[in-house]
N, C-alpha and C positions, 0 to 999 in steps of 0.2 A: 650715576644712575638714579639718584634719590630724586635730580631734577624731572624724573619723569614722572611724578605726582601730577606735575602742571598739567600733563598730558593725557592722566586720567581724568582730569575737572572736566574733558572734552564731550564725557557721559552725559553732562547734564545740560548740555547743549539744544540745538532745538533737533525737532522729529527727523528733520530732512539732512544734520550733518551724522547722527546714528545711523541712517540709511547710509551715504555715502561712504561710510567708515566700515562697513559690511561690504559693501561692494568692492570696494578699495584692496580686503582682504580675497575677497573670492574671484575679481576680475580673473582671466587669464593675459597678462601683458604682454604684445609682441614687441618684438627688439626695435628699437630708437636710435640705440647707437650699438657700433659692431668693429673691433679694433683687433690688428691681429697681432698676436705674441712675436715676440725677437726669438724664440726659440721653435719646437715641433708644434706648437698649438697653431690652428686657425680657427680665426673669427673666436675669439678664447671668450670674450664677455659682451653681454649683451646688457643693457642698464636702461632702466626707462623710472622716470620719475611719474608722478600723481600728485598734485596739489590741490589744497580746498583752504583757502587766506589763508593761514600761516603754519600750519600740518600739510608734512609732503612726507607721501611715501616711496622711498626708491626700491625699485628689485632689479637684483641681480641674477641672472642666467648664466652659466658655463656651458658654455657652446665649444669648448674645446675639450682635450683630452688629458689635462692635466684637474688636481684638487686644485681649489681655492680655499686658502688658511686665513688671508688677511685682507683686507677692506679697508681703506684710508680716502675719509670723504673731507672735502674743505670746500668754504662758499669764497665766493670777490668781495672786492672794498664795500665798505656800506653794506655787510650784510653779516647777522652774528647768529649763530647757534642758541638759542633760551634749552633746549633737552631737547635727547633725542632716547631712544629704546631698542633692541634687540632683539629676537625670537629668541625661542628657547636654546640653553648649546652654546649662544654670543655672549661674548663681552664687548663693553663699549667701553673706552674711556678718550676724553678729551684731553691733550696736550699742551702746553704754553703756547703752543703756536696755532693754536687754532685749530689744528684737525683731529677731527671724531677717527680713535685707530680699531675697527669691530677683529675680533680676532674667535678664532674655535679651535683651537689643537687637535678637539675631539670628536669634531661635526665640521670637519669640511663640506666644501660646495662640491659634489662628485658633477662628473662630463652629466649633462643631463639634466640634474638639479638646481635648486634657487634659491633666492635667499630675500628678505625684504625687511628692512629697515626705517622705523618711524623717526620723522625730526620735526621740530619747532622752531622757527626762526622768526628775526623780529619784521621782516618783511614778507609779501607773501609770492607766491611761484618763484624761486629764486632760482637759478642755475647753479646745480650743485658739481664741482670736479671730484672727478673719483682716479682712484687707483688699485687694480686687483692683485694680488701676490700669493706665490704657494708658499711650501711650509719654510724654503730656503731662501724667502723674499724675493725671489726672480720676477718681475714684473712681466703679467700673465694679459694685463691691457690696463688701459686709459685711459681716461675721457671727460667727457662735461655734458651731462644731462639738463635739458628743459624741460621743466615741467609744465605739464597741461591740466588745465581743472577738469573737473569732473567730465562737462556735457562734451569739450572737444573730447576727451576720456573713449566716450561713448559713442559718439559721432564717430571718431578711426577707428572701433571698434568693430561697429556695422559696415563700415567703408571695407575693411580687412575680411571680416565675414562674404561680402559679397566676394570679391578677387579670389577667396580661395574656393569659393564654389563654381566660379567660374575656370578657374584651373583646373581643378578637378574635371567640371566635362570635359575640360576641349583634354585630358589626357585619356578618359575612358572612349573620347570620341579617336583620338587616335590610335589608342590599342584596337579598338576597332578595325580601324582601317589599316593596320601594318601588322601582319601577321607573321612576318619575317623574322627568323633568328638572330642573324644579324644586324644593329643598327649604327647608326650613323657616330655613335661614339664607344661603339662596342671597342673594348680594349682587351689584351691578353699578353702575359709575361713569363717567358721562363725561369725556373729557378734549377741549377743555378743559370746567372745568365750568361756564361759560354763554355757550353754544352762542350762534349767530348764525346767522339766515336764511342759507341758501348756502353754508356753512362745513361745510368736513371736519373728520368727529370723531371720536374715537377711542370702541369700549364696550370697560371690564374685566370682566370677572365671574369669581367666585370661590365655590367651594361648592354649586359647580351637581350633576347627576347627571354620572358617567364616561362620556365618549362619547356623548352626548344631543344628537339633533339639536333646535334650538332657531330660534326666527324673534325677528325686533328690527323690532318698529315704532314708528310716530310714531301717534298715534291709531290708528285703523283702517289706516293705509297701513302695508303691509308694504315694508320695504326691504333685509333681506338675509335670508338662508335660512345658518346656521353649524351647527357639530357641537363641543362640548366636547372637550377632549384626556382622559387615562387618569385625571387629578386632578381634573376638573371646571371648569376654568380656558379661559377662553378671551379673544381679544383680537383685534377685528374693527377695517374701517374702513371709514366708509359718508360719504355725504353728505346735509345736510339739503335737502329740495326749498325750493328761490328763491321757491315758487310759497305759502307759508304765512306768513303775515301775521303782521308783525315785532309784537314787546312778547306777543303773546298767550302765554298758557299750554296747553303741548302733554304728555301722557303720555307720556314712555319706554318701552317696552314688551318684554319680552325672555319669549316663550310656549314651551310645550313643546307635544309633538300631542299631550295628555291636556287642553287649554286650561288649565292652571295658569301662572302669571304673576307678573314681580314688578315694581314700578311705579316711575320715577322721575316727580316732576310739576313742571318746570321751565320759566320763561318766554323767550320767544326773544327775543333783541336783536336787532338794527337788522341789514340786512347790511352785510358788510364795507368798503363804499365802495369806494374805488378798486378794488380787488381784486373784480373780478369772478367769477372760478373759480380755486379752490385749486390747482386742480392744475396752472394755469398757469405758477405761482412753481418757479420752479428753484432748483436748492441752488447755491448761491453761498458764497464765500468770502471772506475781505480780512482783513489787517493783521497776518500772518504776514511778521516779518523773515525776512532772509536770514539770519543769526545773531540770536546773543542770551548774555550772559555769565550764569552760573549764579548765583541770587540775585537775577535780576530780572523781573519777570511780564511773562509772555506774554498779549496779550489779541488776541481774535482776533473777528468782527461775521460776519453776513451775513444768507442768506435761504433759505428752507424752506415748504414748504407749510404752514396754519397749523396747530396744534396737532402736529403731528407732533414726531419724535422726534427728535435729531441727533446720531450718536454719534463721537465724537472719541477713536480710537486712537492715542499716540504710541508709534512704534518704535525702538529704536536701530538703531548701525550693523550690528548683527552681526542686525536685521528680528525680534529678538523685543519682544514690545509690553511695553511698562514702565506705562504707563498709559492705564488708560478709564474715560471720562466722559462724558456725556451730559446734553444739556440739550434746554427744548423751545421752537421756534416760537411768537411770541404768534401772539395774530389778524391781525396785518397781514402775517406771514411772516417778522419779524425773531426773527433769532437772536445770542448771544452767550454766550463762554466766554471763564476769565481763568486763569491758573495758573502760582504761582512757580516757577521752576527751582529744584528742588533741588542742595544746596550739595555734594551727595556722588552725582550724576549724573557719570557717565563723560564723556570730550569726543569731539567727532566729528561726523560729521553724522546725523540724525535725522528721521525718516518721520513725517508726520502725514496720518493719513488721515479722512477725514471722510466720512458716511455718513446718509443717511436710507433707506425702503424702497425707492427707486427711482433711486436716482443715489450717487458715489462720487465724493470729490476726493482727490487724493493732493498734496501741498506737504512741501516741506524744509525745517529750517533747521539750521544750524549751532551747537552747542553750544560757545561758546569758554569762556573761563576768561579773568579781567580781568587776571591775573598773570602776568609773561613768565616764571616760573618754578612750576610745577607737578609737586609728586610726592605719592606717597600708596604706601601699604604695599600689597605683596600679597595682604595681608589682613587685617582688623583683630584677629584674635586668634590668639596665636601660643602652644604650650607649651613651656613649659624644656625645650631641647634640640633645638628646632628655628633654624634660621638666619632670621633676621628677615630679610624682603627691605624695599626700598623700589623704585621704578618713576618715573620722572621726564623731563619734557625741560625746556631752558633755553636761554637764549642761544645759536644754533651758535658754533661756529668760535669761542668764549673758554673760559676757564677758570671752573669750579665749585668751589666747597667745601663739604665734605659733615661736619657736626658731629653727631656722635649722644649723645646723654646719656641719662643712667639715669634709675629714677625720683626718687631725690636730685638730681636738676639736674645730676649730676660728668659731665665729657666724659670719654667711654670708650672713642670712635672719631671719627677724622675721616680724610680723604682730602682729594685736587686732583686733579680729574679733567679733562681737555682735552677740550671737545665737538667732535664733528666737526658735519658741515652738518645731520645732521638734528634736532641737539639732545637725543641720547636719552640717558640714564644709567642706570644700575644701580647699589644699595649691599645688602651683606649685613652683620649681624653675626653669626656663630654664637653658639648659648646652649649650656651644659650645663644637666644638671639641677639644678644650686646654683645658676645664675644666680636674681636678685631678680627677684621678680614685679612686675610695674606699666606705669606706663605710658610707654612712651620716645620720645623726641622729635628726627626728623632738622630738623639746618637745612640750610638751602640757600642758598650764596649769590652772586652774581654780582654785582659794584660795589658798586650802590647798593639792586639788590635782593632782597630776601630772601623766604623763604616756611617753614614750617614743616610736618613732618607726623607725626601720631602712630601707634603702635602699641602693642597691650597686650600683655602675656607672663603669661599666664596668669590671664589678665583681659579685659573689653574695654577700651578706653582713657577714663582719666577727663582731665576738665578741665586743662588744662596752659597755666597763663598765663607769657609772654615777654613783656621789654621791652628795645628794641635801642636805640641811640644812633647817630644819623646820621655821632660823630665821638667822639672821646676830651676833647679839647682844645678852648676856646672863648673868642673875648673876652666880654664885658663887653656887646658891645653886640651880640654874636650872637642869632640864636635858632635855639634846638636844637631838631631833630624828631627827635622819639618814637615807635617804631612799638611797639604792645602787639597782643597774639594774646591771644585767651582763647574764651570759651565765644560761640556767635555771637549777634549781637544785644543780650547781654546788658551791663551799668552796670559799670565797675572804680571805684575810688576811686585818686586820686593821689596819694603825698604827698613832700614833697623836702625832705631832710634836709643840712644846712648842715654847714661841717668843724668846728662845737661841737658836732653832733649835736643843733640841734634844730630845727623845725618852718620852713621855707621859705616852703614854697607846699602850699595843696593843691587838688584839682578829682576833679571828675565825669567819667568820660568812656563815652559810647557808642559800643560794638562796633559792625559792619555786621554785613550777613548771613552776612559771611563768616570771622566773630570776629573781623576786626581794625580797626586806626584809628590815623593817625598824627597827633601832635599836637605843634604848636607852643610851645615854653617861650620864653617872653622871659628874655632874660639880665643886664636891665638893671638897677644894683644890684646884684647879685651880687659878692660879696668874690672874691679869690684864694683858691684854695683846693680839697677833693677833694671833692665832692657826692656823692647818692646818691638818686638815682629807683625810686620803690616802688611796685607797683599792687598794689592785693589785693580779692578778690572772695569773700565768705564765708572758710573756712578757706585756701586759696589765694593765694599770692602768690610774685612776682618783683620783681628788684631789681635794677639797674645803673649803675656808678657812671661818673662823669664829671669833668672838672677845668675849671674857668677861671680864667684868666691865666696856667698855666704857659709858662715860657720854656726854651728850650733853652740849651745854652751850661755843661757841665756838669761842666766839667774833668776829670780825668783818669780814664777808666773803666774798671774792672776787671768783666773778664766770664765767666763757667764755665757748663757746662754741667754734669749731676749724673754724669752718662756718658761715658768716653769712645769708646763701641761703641754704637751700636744696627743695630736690625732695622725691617724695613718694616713699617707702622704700632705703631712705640712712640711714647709720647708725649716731648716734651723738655722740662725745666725748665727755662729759665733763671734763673740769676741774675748778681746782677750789685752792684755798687757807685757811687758819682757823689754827686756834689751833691747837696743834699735839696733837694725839691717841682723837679724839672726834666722837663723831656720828652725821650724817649729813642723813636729808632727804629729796631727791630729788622725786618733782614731773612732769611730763611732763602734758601740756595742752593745750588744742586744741585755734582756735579763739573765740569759742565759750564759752569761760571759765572751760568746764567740763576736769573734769581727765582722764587723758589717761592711765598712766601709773606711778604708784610708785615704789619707790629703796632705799630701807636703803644702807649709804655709812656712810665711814670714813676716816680722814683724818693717814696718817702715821704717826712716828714718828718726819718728818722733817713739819710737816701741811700742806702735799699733798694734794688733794682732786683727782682722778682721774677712773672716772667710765664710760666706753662705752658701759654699757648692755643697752643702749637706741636707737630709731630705729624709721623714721618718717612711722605710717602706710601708706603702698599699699594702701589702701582707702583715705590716709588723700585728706580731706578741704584744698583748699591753703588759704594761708591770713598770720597772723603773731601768730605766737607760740610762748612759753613760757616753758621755764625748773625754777622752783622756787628752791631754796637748802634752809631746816632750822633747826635752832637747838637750842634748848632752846629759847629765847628771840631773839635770831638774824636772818636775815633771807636777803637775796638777790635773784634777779629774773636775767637772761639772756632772750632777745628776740632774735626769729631766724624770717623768711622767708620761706613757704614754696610754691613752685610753681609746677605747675605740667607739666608734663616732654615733649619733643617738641612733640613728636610723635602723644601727644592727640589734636595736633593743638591748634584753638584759644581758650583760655577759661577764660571766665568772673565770679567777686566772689563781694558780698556784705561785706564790714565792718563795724560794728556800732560804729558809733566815742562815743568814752566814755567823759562827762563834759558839754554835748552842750543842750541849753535849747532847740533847735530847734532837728527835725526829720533826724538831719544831719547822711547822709552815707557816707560811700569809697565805692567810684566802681572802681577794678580793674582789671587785667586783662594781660596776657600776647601771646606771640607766632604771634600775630600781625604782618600783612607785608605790607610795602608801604608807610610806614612813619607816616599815621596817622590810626582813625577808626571814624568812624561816630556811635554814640550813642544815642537812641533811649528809652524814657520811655512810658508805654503803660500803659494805667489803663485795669480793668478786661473787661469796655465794649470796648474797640479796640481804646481807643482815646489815643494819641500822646499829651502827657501833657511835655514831653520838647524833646528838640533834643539839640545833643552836636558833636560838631570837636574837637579829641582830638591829640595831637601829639604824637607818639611814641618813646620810647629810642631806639637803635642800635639794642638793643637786640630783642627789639619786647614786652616791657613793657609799660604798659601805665594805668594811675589812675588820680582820679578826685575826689572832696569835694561835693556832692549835699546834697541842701536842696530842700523841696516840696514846691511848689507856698503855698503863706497863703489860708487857707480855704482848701486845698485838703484832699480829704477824706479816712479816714482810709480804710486801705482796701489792696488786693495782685498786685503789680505793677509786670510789665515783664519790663527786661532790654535786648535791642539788642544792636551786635554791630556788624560793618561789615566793615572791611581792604578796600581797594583800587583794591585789587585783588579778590574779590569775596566772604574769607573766614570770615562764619559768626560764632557767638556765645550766647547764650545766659541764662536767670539763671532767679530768681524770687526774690522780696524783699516783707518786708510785713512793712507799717507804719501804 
């Protein structure tokens, strides 16, 4: 897409290719070429090219009745693409082979609609081939457009203009002159189409005269007196009389008051049996759950007068209708509808209302999700420089983890968010405009379960396959589960790589509907050693490694961190030292003592230690942190620093000194400006039990040892502090 700068330089072109490029956009183009679908579509796309030397504009038209998703244009020999460009909604990208593939997940071409596409090539009016597709790449038409410049443009133009004004009279000139109901391609069809003695039935007709009062008999018996609507279409419903003798052959009849006629000649079946009047049969319903998890079909039965119609509205929570569908009553008055839930359906509960011409049911059900952990983006496509959200609930009242990685697979944000009781969470990452485009992937995870969800940045999201490991570590006679995410429904390949690097095990495995699927590895056999689990699915693939039979017990370990200061959400390296192939567990912890965050790790075979899945929370406490590493009997601690980032200006934090018989605190603090801060202790009733001048480091850090006068009483103390320049800060302690 960047090559289409070129295509803006076209601005500065002379007066008269500005004009043509205006008109280009505003023409109205009729169809050039007309190709009909291998499926229910006709005449599906209609494509007409415009060129002006080396700028051609194609538009596409859907002329059928299906979406158009995807657009794949390529030129002949001796002819090469320099840029081309998109409307708003489109992506373009060009492939090895030469063809430009336009695609919109989110702005299809609807029946009706169009669509127009700018290109650049190094020769001028070329013949462009096309090819249209819906969302399941079913080839919707095909073809090859020639382009015409501008004046022939204009010239078919005017030429098209006359023809249809000439159409237009000679049809006002024969309405005119035929004022007859009936005409020469009047058509009409029963539903159902063989009728039964007794049986309600539906007439169509089509093509008839505008507004024409018309009568519908069975031979000579007239049985209803109708009027056509402004198009000639109409849609009655009448009964056959009980009183006409079944198997016989009866005329259709549908007359105008000119006696012109058009005839269906159809034999009557038996009557309906049990069902002795249609109109008896009530609309009925059954086999709507109360719920239903997304990815599994709903099928629903009942009853209906016979041939009638039965129209089935699903609503969401917020009562706008998401889908309708329609099916019809056989002869006996059964009805039935089946329909899978979509995977990317909101959760909540849901209206289904059901409908024939004389009665209404209304029924609920609940939309759950199979997963106790559910988030999904705010939107699937995001531009550089907008802040990616994500939307989620999960387990109340535990703790979450939130891992976002780029489109290279690298973690580039994580969090530990504490749910409260309703489960809900929030994650943002902000972009600039150098952020990489593609598609990025939150995890989510709570114990044992995880969930994934994508988003595109300047793109919509493509395919992103994951595979997690239930554990780091395994005997021998374990078996390990596998949970893989990929594209939904679709086959991964397996394959598990030994610590020589070669060939294990390998398998087949099928996604659900919801692209995922966990799978059991037997461990039996399996050497000591560090493995590695691979799935891959066309170009695509993921990879996660695992060990069995490490032991802990790792003697003497040396541990560093790459920092000794960070900020809220940096990431942390560890590393570290030990016995080689040993298990090693890392814990992270707040000032406050509690755990933050656990990681089984291991050293390699040289006694590496080297693990980065660790991350200070968005939230954190500043003060001083702690990553602990242990393993068997041995154990080492790392202390970090963490402060909070300039931007939240000044801000002040309590430490409780550990060892001191006294009520001794650290108050510290940073972002400070002016060299020192003046600090201020307050008891609850407002009184000023000490005052302190402290001086600040360069940076704008500044800390201090307090203990409480003797006899001060237990209770919640405020600490202020305030710079030289106005800015204040302050926090709460309790002795």
């Amino acid at each position: 897409m960047r090559d289409i700068e070129s295509l803006k330089r076209m601005k500065f072109l002379s007066l008269g290719v500005v004009v043509f490029l205006v008109m280009l956009v505003s023409l109205s183009l009729s169809p050039e070429l007309m190709f009909s679908d291998v499926s229910a579509q006709t005449q599906a796309v209609n494509a007409k090219s415009t060129a002006f030397e080396e700028t051609t504009v194609i538009e596409f038209t859907n002329e059928g009745n299906s979406e158009i998703s995807m657009f794949r244009i390529w030129l002949g020999e001796e002819v090469n693409f320099k840029s081309f460009k998109a409307e708003d909604g489109w992506i373009g990208k060009k492939n090895p082979q030469g063809v430009i593939v336009f695609t919109s997940p989110e702005q299809p071409v609807m029946p009706g609609e169009s669509v127009k596409f700018g290109i650049k090539t190094d020769k001028e009016k070329p013949g462009i081939n096309w090819k249209a597709l819906d969302e399941n790449d079913e080839q919707l038409g095909i073809g090859k457009a020639v382009s015409i410049d501008l004046s022939q443009q204009r010239e078919q133009q005017q030429q098209e203009e006359k023809e249809q004004q000439e159409e237009k009279d000679n049809t006002e000139s024969n309405k005119n002159k035929n004022n007859s109901g009936i005409l020469s391609d009047s058509v009409f069809r029963l539903v159902p189409e063989k009728p039964k003695v007794g049986s309600t039935i539906r007439v169509i007709g089509d093509n008839f005269g505008p507004n024409k009062e018309l009568g519908f008999f069975i031979d000579k018996q007239k049985l209803e007196d109708f009027e056509t609507d402004e198009n000639g279409k109409f849609i009655i419903t009448t009964k056959i009389p009980s009183d006409i003798q079944a198997d016989s052959r009866v005329e259709f009849i549908v007359k105008d008051n000119e006696d012109n006629q058009k005839n269906v000649s159809l034999r009557l079946g038996e009557g309906v049996g049990a069902i002795t009047d249609a109109e008896e049969i009530k609309l009925t319903t059954k086999g709507i759950p109360d719920s239903i998890y997304r990815g599994e079909k709903i099928e629903m039965t009942g009853t209906a007068a016979p041939g009638t119609t039965v129209t089935i509205n699903i609503k969401d929570p917020d009562d706008k209708v998401t889908t309708t569908n329609a099916t019809e009553a056989d002869q006996r008055g059964n009805w039935s509808f089946s329909k899978i839930i979509s995977m990317d359906l909101g959760l909540g509960q849901y209206t289904i209302e059901i409908t024939n011409e004389k009665q209404k049911i209304t029924e609920s059900v609940e939309i759950e999700s199979s997963e106790k952990i559910n988030v999904a983006p705010s939107k699937v496509k995001y531009s550089p420089g907008d802040i990616i959200r994500f939307n989620g609930t999960g387990i109340p009242n535990e703790r979450i983890e939130l891992i976002l990685e780029d489109p290279q697979g690298n973690e580039i944000a994580s969090d530990v968010l504490s749910l409260n009781e309703t489960g809900k969470f929030e994650f943002e990452y902000p972009t600039v405009v150098s952020t990489a485009e593609g598609t990025y992937a939150l995890f989510a995870v709570q114990g044992n379960e995880e969930t994934i969800a994508l988003a595109g940045l300047g793109q919509v999201p493509e395919e992103h396959m994951t595979i997690r490991m239930n554990d780091l570590n395994y005997k021998s006679t374990d078996t390990a589960e596998l949970r893989i995410h990929g594209s939904p429904s679709s086959t991964v390949n397996l394959l598990i790589v030994d610590p020589a690097d070669n060939e294990k095990h390998t398998d087949v495995i099928q996604l659900g509907p919801q692209g995922s699927a966990e799978y059991e590895l037997k461990l039996s056999g399996y050497a000591s050693g560090v493995y590695t689990a691979v799935v891959t699915r066309g170009g695509s693939q993921a990879s996660e490694t695992f060990t069995v039979g490490l032991q802990t017990g790792s003697g003497d370990i040396e541990l560093r961190t790459t920092k000794q200061e960070y900020k809220p959400g940096d990431p942390i390296l560890v590393l570290g030292n030990a016995n080689k192939n040993v298990l090693i567990f890392l814990t992270l912890v707040d000032p406050d003592g509690e755990t933050i965050k656990q990681r089984e790790a291991f050293t390699n075979k040289e006694g590496i230690l080297s693990e980065g899945n660790f991350r200070v929370p968005s939230e954190a406490a500043p003060g001083t942190w702690s990553i602990r590493a242990e393993s068997g009997a041995n154990f080492a601690t790392v202390e970090f620093k963490v402060n909070p980032t300039q931007e939240e200006g000044m801000v002040v934090w309590i430490e409780d000194v550990q060892g001191t018989v006294e009520k001794t605190k650290k108050i510290a603090g940073v972002n400070a400006e002016g060299g020192k801060v003046f600090l201020n202790i307050i008891s609850s009733e407002g009184e000023i039990i000490s005052e302190l001048t402290l001086i600040t480091k360069g940076n704008g850090e500044f800390s201090t040892f307090w203990s409480p006068p003797e006899e001060t009483p237990s209770g919640n103390y405020k600490v202020e502090v305030e710079d030289p320049l106005g800015n204040t800060a302050e926090t709460t302690m309790e002795l």
